[in-house]
C-alpha positions as protocol buffer text, in pm:
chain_id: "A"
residue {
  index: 1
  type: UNK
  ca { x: 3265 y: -2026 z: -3323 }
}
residue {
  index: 2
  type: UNK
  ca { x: 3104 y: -1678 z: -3240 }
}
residue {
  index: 3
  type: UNK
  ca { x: 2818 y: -1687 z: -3495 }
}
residue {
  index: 4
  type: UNK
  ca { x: 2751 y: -1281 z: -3471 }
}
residue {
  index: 5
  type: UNK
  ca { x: 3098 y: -1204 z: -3548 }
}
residue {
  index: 6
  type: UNK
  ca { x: 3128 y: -1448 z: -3811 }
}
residue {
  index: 7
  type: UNK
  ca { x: 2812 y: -1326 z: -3987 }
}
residue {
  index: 8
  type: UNK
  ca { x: 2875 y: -910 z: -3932 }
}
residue {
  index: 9
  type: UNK
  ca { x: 3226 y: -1017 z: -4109 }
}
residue {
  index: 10
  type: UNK
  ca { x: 3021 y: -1187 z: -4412 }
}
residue {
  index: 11
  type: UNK
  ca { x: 2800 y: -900 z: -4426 }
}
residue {
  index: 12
  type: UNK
  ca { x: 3099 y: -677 z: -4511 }
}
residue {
  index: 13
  type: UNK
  ca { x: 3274 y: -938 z: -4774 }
}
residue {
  index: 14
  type: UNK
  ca { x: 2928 y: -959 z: -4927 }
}
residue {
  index: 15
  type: UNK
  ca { x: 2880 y: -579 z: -4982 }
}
residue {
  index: 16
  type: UNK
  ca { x: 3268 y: -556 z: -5067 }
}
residue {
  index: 17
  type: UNK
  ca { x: 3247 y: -786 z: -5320 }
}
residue {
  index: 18
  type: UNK
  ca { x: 2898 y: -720 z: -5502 }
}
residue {
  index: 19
  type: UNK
  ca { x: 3028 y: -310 z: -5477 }
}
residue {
  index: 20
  type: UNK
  ca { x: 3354 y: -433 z: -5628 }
}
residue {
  index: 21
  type: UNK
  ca { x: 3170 y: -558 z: -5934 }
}
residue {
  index: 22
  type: UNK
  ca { x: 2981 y: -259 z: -5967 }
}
residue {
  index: 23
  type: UNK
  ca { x: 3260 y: -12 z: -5961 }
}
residue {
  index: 24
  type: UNK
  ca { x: 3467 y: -273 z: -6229 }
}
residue {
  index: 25
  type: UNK
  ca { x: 3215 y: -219 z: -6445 }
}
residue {
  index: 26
  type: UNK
  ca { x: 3172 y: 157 z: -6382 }
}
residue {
  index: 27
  type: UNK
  ca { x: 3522 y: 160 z: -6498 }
}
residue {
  index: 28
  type: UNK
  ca { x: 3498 y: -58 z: -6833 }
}
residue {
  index: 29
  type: UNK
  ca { x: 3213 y: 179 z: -6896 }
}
residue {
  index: 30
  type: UNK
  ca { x: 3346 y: 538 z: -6788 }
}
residue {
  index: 31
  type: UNK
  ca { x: 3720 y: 509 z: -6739 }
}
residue {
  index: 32
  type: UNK
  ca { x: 3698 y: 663 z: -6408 }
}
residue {
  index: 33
  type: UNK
  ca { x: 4009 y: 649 z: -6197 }
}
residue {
  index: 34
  type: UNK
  ca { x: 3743 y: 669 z: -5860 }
}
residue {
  index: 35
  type: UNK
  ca { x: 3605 y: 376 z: -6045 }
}
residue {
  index: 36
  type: UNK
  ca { x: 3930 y: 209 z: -6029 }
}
residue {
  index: 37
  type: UNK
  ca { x: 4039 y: 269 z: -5685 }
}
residue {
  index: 38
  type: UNK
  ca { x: 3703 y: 191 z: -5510 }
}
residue {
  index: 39
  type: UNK
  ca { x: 3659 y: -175 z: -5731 }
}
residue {
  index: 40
  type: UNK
  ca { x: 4002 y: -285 z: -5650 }
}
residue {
  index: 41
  type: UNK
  ca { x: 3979 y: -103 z: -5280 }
}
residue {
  index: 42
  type: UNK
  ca { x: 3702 y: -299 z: -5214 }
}
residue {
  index: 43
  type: UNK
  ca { x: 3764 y: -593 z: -5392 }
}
residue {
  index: 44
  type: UNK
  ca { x: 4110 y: -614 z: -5142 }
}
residue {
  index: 45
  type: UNK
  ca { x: 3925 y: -527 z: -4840 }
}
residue {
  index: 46
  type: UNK
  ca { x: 3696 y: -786 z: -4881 }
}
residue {
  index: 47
  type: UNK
  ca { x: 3962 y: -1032 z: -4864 }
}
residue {
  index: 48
  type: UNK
  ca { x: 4121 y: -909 z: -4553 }
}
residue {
  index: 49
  type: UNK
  ca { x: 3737 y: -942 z: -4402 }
}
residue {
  index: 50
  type: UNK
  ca { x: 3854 y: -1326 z: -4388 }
}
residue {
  index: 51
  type: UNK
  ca { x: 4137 y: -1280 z: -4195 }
}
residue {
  index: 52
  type: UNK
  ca { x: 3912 y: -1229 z: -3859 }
}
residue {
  index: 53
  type: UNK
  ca { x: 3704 y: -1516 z: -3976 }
}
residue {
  index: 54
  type: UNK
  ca { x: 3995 y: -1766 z: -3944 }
}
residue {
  index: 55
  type: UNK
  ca { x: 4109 y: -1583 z: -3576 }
}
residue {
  index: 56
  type: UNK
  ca { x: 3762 y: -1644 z: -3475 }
}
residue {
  index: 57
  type: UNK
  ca { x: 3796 y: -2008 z: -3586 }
}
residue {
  index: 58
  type: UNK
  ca { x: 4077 y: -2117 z: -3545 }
}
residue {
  index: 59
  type: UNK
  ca { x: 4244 y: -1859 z: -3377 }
}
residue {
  index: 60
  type: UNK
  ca { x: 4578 y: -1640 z: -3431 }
}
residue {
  index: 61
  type: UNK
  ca { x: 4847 y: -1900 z: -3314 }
}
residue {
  index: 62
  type: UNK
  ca { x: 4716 y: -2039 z: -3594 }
}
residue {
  index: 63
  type: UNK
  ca { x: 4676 y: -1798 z: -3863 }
}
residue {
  index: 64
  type: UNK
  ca { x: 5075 y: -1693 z: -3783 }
}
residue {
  index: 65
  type: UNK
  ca { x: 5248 y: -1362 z: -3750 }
}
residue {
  index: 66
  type: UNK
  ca { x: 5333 y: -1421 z: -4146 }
}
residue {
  index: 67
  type: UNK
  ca { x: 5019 y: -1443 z: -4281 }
}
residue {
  index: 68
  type: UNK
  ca { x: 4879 y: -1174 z: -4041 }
}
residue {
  index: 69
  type: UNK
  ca { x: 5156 y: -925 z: -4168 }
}
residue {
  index: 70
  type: UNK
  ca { x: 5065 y: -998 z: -4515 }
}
residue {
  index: 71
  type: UNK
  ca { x: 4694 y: -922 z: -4443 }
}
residue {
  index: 72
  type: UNK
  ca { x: 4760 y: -576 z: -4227 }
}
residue {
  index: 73
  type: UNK
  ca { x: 4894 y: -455 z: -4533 }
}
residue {
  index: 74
  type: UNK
  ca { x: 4688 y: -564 z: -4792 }
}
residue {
  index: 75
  type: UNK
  ca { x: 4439 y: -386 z: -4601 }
}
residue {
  index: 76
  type: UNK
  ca { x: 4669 y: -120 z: -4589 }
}
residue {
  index: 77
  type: UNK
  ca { x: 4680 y: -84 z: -4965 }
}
residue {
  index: 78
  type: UNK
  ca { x: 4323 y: -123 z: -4924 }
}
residue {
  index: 79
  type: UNK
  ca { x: 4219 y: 153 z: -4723 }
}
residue {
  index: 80
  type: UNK
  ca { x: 4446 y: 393 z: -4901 }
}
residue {
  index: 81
  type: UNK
  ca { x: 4255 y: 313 z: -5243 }
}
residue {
  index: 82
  type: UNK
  ca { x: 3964 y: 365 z: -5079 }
}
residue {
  index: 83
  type: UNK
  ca { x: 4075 y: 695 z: -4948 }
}
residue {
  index: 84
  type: UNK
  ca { x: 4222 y: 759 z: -5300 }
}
residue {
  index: 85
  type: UNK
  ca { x: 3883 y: 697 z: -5474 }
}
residue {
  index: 86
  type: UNK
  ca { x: 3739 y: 927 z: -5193 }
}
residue {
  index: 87
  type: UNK
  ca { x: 4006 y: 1195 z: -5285 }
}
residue {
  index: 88
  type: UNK
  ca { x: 3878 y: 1211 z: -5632 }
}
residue {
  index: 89
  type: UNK
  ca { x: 3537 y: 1358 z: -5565 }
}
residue {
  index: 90
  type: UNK
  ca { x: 3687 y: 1641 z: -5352 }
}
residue {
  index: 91
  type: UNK
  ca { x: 4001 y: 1728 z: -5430 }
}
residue {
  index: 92
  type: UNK
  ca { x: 4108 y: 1899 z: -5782 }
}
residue {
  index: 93
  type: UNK
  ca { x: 4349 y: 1725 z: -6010 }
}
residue {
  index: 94
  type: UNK
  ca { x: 4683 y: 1798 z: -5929 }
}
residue {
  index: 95
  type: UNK
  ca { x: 4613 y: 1826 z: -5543 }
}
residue {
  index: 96
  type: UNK
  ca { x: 4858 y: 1725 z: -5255 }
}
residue {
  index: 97
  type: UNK
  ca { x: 4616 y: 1535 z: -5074 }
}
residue {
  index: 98
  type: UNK
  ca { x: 4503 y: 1284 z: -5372 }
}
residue {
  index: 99
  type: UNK
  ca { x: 4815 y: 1101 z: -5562 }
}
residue {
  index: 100
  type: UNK
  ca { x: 5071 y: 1237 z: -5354 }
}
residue {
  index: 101
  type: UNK
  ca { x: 4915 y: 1213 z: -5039 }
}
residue {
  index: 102
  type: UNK
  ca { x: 4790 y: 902 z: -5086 }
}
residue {
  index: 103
  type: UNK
  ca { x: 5129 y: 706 z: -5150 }
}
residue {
  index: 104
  type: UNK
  ca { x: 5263 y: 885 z: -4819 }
}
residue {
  index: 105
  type: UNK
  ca { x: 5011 y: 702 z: -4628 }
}
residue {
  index: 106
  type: UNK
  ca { x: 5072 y: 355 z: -4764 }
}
residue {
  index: 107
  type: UNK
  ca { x: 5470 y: 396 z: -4705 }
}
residue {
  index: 108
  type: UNK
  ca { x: 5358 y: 503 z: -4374 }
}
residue {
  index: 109
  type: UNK
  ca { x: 5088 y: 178 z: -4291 }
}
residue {
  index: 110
  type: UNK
  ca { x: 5338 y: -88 z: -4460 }
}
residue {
  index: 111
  type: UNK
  ca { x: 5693 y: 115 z: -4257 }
}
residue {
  index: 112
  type: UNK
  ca { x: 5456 y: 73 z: -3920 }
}
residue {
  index: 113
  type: UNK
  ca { x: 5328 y: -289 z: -3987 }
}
residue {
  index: 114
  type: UNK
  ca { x: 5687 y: -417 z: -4073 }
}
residue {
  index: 115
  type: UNK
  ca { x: 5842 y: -264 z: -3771 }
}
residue {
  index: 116
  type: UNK
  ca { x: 5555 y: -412 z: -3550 }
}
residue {
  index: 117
  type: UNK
  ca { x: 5586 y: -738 z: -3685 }
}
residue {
  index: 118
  type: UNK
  ca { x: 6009 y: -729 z: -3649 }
}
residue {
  index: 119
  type: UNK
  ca { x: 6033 y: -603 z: -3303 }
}
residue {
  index: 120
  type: UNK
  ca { x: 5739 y: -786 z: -3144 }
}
residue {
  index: 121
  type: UNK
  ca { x: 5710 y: -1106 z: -3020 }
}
residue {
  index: 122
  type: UNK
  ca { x: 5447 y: -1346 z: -3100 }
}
residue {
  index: 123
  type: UNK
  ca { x: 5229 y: -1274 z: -2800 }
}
residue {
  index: 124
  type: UNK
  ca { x: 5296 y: -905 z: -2830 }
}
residue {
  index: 125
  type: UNK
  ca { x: 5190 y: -887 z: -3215 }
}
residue {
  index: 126
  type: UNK
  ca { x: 4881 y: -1075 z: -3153 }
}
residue {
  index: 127
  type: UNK
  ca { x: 4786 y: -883 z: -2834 }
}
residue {
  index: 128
  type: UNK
  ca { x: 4809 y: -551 z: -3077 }
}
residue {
  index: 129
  type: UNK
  ca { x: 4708 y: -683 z: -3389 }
}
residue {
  index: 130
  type: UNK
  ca { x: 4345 y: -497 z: -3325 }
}
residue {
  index: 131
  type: UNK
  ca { x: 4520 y: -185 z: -3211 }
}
residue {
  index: 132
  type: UNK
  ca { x: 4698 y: -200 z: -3548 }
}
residue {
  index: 133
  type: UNK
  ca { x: 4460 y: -293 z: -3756 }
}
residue {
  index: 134
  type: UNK
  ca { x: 4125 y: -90 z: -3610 }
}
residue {
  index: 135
  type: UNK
  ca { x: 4328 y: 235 z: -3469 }
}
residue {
  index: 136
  type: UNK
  ca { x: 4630 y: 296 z: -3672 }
}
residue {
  index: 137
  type: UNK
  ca { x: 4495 y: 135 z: -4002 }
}
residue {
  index: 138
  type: UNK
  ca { x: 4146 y: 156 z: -4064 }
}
residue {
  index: 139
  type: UNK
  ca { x: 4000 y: 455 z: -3816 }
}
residue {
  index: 140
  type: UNK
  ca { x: 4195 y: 683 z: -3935 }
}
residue {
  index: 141
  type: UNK
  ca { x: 4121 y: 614 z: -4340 }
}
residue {
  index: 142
  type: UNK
  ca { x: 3764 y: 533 z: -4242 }
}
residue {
  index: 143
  type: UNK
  ca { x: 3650 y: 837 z: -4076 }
}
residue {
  index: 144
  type: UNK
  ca { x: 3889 y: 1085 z: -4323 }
}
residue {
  index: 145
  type: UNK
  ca { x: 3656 y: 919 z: -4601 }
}
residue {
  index: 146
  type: UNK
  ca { x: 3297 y: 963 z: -4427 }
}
residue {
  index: 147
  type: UNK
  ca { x: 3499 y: 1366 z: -4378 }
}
residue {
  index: 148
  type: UNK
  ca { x: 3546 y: 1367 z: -4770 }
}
residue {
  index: 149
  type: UNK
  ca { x: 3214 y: 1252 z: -4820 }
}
residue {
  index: 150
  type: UNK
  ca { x: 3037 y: 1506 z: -4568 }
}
residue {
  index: 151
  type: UNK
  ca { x: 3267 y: 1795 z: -4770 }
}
residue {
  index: 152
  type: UNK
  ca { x: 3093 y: 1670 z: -5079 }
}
residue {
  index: 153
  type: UNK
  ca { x: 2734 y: 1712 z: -4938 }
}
residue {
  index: 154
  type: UNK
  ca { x: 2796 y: 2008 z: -4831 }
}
residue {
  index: 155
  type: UNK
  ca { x: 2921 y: 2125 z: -5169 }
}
residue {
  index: 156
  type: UNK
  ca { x: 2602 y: 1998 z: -5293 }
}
residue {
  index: 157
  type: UNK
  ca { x: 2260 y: 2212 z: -5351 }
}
residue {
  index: 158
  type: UNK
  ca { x: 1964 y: 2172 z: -5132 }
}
residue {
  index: 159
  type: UNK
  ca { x: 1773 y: 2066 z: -5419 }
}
residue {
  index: 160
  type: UNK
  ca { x: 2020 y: 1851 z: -5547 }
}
residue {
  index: 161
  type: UNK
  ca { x: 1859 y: 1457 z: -5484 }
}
residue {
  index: 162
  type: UNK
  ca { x: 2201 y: 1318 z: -5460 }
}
residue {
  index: 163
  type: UNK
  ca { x: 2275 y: 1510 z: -5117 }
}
residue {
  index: 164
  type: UNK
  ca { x: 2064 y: 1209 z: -4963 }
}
residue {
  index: 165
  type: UNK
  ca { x: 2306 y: 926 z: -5079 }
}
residue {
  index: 166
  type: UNK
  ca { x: 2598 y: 1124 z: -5005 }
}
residue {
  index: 167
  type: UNK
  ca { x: 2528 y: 1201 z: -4679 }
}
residue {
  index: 168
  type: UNK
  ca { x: 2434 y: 829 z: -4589 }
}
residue {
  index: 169
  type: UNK
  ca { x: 2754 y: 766 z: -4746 }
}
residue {
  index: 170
  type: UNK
  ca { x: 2891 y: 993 z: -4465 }
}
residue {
  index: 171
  type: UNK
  ca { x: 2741 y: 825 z: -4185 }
}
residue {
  index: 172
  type: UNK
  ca { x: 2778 y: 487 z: -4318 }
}
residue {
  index: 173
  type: UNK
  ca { x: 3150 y: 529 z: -4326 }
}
residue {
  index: 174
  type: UNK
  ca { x: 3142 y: 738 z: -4032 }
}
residue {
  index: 175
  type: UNK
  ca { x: 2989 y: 444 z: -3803 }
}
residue {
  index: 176
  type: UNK
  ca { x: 3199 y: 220 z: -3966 }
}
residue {
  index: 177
  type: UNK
  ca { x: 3506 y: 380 z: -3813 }
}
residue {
  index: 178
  type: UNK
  ca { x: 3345 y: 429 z: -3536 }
}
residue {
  index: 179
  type: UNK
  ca { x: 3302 y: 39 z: -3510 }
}
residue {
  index: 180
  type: UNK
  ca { x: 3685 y: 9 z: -3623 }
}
residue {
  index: 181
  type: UNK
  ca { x: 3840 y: 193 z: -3315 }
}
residue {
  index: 182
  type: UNK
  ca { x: 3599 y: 18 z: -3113 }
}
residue {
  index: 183
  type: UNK
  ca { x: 3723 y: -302 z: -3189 }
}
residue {
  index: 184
  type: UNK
  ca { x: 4119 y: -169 z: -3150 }
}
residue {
  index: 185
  type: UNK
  ca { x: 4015 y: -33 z: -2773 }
}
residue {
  index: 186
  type: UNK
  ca { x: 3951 y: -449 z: -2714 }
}
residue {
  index: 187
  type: UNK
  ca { x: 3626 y: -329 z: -2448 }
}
residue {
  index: 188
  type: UNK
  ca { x: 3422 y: -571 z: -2289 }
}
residue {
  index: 189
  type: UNK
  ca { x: 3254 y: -889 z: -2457 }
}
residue {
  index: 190
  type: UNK
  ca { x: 2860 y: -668 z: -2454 }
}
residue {
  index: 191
  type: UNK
  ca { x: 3056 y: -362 z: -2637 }
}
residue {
  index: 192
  type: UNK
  ca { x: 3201 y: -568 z: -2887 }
}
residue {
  index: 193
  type: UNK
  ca { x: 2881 y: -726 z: -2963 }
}
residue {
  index: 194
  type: UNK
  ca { x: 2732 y: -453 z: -3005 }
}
residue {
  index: 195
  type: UNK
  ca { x: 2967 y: -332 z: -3233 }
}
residue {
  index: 196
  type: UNK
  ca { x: 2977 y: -611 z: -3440 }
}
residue {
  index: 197
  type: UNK
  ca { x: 2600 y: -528 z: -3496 }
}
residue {
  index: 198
  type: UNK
  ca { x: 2706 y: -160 z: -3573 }
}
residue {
  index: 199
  type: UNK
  ca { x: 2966 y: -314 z: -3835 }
}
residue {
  index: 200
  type: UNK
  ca { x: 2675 y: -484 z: -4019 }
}
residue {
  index: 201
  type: UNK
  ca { x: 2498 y: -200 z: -4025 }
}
residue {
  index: 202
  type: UNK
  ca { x: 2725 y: 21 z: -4180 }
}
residue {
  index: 203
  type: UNK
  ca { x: 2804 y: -164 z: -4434 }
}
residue {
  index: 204
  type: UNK
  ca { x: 2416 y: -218 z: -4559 }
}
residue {
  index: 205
  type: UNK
  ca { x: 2446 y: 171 z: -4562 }
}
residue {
  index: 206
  type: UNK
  ca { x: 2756 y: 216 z: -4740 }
}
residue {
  index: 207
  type: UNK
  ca { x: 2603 y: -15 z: -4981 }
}
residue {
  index: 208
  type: UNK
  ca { x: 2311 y: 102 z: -5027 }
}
residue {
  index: 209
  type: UNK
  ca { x: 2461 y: 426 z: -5072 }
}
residue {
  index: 210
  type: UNK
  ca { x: 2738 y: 307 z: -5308 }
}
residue {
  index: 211
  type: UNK
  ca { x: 2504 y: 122 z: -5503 }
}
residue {
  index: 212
  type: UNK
  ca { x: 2205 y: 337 z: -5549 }
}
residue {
  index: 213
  type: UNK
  ca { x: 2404 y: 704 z: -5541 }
}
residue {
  index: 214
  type: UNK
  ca { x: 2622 y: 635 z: -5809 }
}
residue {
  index: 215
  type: UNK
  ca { x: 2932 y: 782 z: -5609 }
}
residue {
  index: 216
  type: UNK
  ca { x: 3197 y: 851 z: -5909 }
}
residue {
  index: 217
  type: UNK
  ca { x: 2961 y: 1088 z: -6067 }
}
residue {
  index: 218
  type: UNK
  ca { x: 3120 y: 1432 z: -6017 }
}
């Protein structure tokens, strides 16, 4: 068992969860629909963090093509409440690119990851199951929410102390799909280790900048 990759993975299920709280409680205590999306976002992406864990330990023969499916698209729905939550501090109510746009991109993820997992065969589906996940899935959704975030900083005063969180926010998720494509690309065994360090990383930003910035305030 790779011990780095294992523990970069944990990293991200920690901050996942313990952000998932805090956003469920945001929710009980505002009624925020950012709130919402970002504490069950979370909350599913933590979940799909295991998925790798089990590849890495027992590898995907293993896992199956079933239960690989079923975890491509509950990160699926995952990223796209993430991006939803993230489409709430930017976009006005009413707005193509929040509800709307946001239910066009999960019919889009869960149309791609069906067809993938009908057409290919075993070998093929685990060969791109990074390509799927890191490239199609998660890059994408990743760096359009570090884009959302950087559009709210710069909406933001100079004076205004909250520009600070927001823009780590920015990087944080930035780096994070950065790390994401990284892995889909499959480079060599230094890269990826590398990357799984990067991984780590941004997630102790995005949580610290989650956590301390108070992101559903408008």
């Amino acid at each position: 068992m790779n011990y780095l990759v294992t523990g970069t993975y944990v990293v991200a299920i920690a901050a996942g969860l313990v952000l998932s709280l805090y956003f469920f409680r945001d929710y009980f205590a505002k009624r925020l629909r950012a709130s919402l999306a970002w504490a069950v976002g979370l909350f599913l992406y933590s979940l799909t963090q295991i998925q790798p864990i089990l590849v890495e330990v027992s590898g995907p023969t293993q896992v199956g093509v079933l239960a690989m499916t079923l975890g491509f698209m509950v990160l699926a729905l995952a990223m796209v409440l993430l991006y939803y939550g993230a489409s709430q501090l930017f976009f006005s109510s009413g707005s193509f690119f929040r509800e709307k746009f946001s239910v066009i991109l999960l019919v889009i993820f869960f149309s791609i990851i069906a067809l993938f997992s009908i057409f290919a065969d075993e070998q093929d589906f685990i060969a791109g199951a990074t390509v799927l996940s890191g490239i199609i899935v998660m890059g994408p959704i990743k760096f359009s929410i570090a884009f959302l975030f950087y559009r709210v900083y710069r909406r933001l005063e100079a004076g205004d102390p909250r520009r600070r969180t927001v823009s780590l926010l920015a990087y944080g998720w930035a780096l994070d799909a950065l790390t994401a494509v990284i892995f889909g690309l499959a480079l060599s065994v230094a890269v990826e280790a590398a990357t799984h360090l990067l991984h780590a990383v941004a997630w102790i930003v995005i949580f610290y900048g989650m956590a301390i910035g108070k992101v559903t305030r408008r």
